[in-house]
C-alpha positions in Angstrom: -12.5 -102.7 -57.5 -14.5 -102.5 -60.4 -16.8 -99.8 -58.4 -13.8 -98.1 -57.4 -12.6 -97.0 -60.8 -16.2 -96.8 -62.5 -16.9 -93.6 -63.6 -19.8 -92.0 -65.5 -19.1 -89.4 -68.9 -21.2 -86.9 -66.5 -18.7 -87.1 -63.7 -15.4 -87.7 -65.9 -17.0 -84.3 -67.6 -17.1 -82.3 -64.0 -13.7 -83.4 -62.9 -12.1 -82.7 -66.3 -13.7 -79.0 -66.1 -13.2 -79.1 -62.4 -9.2 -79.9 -62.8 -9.3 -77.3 -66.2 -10.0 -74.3 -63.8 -8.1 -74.7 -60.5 -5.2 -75.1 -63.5 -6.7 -71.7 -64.9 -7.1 -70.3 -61.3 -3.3 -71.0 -60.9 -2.8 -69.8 -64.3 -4.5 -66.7 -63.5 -2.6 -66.0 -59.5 1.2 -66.9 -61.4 0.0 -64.3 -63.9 -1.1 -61.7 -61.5 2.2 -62.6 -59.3 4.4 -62.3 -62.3 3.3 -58.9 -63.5 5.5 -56.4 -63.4 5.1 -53.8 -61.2 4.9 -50.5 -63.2 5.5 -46.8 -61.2 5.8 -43.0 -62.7 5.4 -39.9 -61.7 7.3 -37.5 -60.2 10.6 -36.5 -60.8 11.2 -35.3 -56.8 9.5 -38.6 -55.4 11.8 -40.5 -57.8 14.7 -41.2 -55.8 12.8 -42.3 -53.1 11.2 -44.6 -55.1 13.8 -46.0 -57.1 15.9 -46.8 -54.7 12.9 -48.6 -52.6 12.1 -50.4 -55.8 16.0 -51.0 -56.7 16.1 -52.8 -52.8 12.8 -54.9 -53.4 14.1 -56.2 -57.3 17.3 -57.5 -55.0 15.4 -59.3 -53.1 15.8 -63.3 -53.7 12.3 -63.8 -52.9 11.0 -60.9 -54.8 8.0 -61.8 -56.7 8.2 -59.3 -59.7 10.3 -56.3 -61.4 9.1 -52.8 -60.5 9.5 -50.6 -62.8 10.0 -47.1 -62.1 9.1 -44.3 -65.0 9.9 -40.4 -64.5 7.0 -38.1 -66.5 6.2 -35.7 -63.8 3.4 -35.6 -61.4 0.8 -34.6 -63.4 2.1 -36.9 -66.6 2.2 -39.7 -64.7 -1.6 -39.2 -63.5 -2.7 -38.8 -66.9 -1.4 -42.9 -67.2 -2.5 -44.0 -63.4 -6.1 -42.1 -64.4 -5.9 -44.4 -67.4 -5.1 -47.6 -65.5 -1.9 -48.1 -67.2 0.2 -47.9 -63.8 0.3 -49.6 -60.8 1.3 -46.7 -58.3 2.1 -42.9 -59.3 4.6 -40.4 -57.5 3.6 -37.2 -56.6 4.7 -34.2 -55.0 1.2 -32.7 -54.8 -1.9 -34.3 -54.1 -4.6 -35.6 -56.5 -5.5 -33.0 -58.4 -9.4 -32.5 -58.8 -9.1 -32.9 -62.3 -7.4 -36.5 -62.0 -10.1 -36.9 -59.3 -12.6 -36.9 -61.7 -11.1 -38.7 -64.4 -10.3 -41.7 -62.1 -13.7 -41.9 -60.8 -14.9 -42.2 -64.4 -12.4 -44.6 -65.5 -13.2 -46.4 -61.8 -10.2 -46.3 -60.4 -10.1 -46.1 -56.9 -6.4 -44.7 -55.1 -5.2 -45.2 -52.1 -3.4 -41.6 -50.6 0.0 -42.4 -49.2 2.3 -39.5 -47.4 5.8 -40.4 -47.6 7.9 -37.5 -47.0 8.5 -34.0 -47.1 10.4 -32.0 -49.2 11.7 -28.0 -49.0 11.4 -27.1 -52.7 14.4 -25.3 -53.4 15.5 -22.4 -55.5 19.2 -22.4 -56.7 21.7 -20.1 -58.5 25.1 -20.5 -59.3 28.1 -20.8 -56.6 29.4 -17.3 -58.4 26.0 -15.8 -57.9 26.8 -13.2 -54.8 23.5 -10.8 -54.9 20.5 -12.8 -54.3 21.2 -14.9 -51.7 18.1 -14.1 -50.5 14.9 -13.5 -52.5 11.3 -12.1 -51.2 8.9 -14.2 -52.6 7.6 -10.8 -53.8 10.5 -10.8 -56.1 9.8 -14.5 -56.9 6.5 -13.2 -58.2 7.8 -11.0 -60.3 10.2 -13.2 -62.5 8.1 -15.9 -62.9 4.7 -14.9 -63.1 3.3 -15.0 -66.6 3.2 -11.1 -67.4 7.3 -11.1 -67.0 7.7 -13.6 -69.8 9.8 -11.6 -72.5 9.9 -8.3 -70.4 11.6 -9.7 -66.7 15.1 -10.7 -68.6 17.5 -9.1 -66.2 18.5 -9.6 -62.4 18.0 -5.7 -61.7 15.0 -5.9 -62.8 13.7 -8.2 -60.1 16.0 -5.7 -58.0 17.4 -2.6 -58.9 20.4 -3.3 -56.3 21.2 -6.5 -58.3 23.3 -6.1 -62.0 22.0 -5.9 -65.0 22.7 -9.2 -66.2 20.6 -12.1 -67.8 18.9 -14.2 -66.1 18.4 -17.7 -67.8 15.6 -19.6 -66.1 15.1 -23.2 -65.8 12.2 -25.2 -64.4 10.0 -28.4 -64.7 7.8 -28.6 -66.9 3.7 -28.3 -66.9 3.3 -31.8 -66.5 5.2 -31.6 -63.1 3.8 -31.4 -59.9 6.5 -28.9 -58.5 5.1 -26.7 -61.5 1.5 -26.8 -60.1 2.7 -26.5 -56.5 5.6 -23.4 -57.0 3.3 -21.6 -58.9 0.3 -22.1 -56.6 2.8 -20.8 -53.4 4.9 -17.8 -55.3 2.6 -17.2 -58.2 -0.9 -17.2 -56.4 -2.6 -19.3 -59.0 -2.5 -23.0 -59.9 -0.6 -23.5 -63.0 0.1 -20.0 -63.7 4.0 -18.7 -64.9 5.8 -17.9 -67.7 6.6 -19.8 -70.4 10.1 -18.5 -71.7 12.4 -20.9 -69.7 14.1 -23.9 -69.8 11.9 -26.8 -68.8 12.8 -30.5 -68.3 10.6 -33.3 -65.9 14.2 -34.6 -65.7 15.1 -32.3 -61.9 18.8 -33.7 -62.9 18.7 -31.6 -66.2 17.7 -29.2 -64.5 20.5 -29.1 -62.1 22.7 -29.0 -64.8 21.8 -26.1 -66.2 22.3 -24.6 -63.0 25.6 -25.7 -62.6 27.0 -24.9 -66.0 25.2 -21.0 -66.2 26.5 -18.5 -63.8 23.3 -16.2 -64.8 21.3 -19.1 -63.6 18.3 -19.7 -61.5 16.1 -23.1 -60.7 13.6 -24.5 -58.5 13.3 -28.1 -57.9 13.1 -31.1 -54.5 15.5 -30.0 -51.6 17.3 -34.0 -52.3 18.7 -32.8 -56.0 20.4 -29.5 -54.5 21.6 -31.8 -51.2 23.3 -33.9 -54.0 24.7 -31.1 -55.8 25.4 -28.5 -53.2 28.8 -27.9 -53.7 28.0 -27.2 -57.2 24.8 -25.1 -56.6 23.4 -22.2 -54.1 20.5 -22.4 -52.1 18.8 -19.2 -52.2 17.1 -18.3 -48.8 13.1 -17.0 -49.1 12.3 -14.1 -47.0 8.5 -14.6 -46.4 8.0 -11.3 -44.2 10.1 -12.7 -41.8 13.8 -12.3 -43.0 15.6 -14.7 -45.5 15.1 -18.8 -44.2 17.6 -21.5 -46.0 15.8 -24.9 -46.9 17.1 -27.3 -44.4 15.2 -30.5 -42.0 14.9 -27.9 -39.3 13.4 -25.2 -41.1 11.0 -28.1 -42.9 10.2 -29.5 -39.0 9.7 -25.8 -37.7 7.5 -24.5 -40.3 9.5 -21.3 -40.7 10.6 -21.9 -44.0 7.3 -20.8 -46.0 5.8 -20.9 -48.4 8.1 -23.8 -49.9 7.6 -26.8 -47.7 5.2 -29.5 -49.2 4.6 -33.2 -48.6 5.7 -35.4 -50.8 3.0 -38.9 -52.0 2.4 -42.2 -53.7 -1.3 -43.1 -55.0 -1.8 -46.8 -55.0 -4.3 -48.1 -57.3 -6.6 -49.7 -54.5 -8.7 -52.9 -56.9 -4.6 -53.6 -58.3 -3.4 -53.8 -54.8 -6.2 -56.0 -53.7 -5.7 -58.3 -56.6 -1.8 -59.0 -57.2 -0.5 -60.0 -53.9 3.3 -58.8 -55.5 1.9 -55.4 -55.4 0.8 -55.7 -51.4 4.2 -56.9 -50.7 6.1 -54.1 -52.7 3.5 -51.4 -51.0 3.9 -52.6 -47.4 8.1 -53.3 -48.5 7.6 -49.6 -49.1 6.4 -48.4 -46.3 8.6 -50.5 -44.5 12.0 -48.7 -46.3 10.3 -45.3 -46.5 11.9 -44.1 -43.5 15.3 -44.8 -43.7 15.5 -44.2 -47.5 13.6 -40.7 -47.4 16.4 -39.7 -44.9 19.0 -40.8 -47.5 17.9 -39.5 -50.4 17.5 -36.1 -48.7 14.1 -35.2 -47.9 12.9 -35.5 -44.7 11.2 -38.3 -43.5 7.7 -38.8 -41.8 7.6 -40.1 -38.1 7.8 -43.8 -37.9 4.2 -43.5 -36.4 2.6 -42.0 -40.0 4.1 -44.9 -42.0 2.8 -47.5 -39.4 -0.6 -45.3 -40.2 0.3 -45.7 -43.4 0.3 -49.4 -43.4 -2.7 -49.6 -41.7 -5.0 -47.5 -44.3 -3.5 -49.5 -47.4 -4.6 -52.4 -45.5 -8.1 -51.4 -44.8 -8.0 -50.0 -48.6 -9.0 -46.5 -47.2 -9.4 -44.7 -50.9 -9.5 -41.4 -51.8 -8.4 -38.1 -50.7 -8.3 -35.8 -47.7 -7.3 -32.6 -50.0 -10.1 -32.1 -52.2 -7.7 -32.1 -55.4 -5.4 -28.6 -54.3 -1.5 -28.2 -53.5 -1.1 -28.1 -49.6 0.8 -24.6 -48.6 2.5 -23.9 -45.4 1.1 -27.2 -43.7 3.1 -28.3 -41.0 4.2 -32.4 -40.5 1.8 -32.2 -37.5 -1.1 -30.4 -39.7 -0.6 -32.9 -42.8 -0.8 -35.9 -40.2 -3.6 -34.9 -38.0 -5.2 -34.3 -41.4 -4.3 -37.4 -43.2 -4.6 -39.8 -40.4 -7.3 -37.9 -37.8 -9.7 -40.9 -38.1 -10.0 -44.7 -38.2 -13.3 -44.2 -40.4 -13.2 -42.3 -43.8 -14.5 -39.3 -42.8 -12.8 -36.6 -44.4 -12.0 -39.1 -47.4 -13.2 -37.8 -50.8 -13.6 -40.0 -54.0 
């Protein structure tokens, strides 16, 4: 008995410190479990997000909040870049500036394809002359030499009236700015300045709906909400005026407007705070059937089993060398995103 309870300072020392950090270790996993979940990005990959997260907080086993922030693609990779989120939205890929500033800050992504989108330009419901614009005449009002000399509809057209137009858009730290102007403009981040810019797409839809001289662009899902309020304006790309729709998307005939819509994942978070595996793989789980509610349209169900299976293997980097993807077909994106089980084609 006596034996059985003797113990030396050395080995009362080692169990002490021994007990001290599995109770640390515990510490530390409850901590990392507990964390909220923080998300931002873009304003078109919001909704699909949000409501994902808004299912997962519901949960009764859900292991954290997630937090979803709106700041635009290209804001919200300014704070993922930074390590101050957990997961941006994105409705362009990685852009080769954010590339570099993640590798510096060491912070690895994970590229996750979620949806695509038909970004849409709108008018007013009393606007009856362009209900069809050449992306020609798309050029013309928004890129940067119209700003304070393209203020009038016939002067896009001379068949349309000479009326004001009032312009909205997102703004430059959106990544529907950076892919609209790469696809109408010709160059990345080029276009006007004298317009009405929000990273809020619902303020923008607003100002649609309360401006008969109106004209937007924003994610196919806002006008679906809104269309009996707004107009879709068809874009004649050399081939006759095509309406935004999941046909036209699936098709490829509606050009040069259809893009696919992303989440980055921060790949050394993910592999550290189980709660943000569960939220990613709840994610790609939802994904499908969410994405068709919301309004875009949604990936086969074999890209986000894909998906799942490259967040798993913590495949990081990109497959699009930091530009806008135009006129990519779901085919095209997939075969490109998914053509491997190695990295190859994987930049960092």
């Amino acid at each position: 008995m006596f034996k059985r309870n003797f113990l030396t300072g050395v080995t009362k020392s080692l169990i002490v410190a021994g007990f001290l950090g599995i109770v640390s270790a515990c510490s530390n996993q409850s901590s990392q479990e507990n964390r909220a979940i923080l998300i931002d990005g873009s304003s078109t990959v919001y909704p699909v997000t949000e409501a994902i997260a808004s299912n997962f907080n519901q949960k009764e086993n859900a292991p954290v909040e997630v937090k979803v922030g709106l700041s635009g693609s290209i804001g919200g990779f300014e704070k993922f870049c930074q390590g101050e989120t957990d997961i941006n939205n994105s409705s362009v890929p990685i852009p080769q500036r954010f590339m570099e500033e993640c590798k510096k800050n060491n912070i690895a992504y994970i590229e996750l394809p979620i949806a695509f989108d038909a970004l849409t330009v709108v008018i007013h419901p009393s606007n009856d002359w362009a209900n069809t614009m050449t992306v020609e005449e798309l050029k013309t009002l928004w890129q940067p030499s119209a700003e304070n000399k393209i203020e009038n509809w016939n002067q896009v057209n001379s068949q349309w009236p000479d009326k004001t137009i009032n312009l909205f858009g997102p703004d430059k730290k959106s990544g529907t700015f950076e892919f609209f102007t790469s696809a109408i403009v010709g160059v990345e981040d080029s276009s006007r300045n004298d317009y009405v810019f929000s990273e809020n797409d619902e303020a923008l839809v607003q100002g649609v709906i309360q401006d008969p001289n109106a004209l937007a662009y924003f994610g196919f899902a806002y006008y679906e909400q809104h269309q009996d309020k707004l107009k879709a304006v068809a874009i004649d790309n050399g081939n006759g005026g095509i309406l935004p729709s999941d046909e036209t998307i699936k098709n490829n005939t509606y050009r040069p407007l259809t893009r696919p819509l992303f989440i980055y994942v921060d790949a050394k978070k993910a592999q550290d705070n189980p709660a943000l595996q569960k939220f990613v793989k709840f994610y790609l789980a939802q994904a499908q059937n969410v994405v068709d509610k919301v309004g875009y349209l949604p990936l086969p169900e074999s890209a986000y089993n894909l998906a799942l299976i490259h967040f798993e293997k913590n495949r990081v980097g990109t497959v699009f060398n930091g530009k806008p993807v135009l006129n990519a077909s779901i085919n095209e994106l997939l075969t490109k995103t998914y053509a491997s089980e190695d990295k190859e084609g994987y930049v960092y």
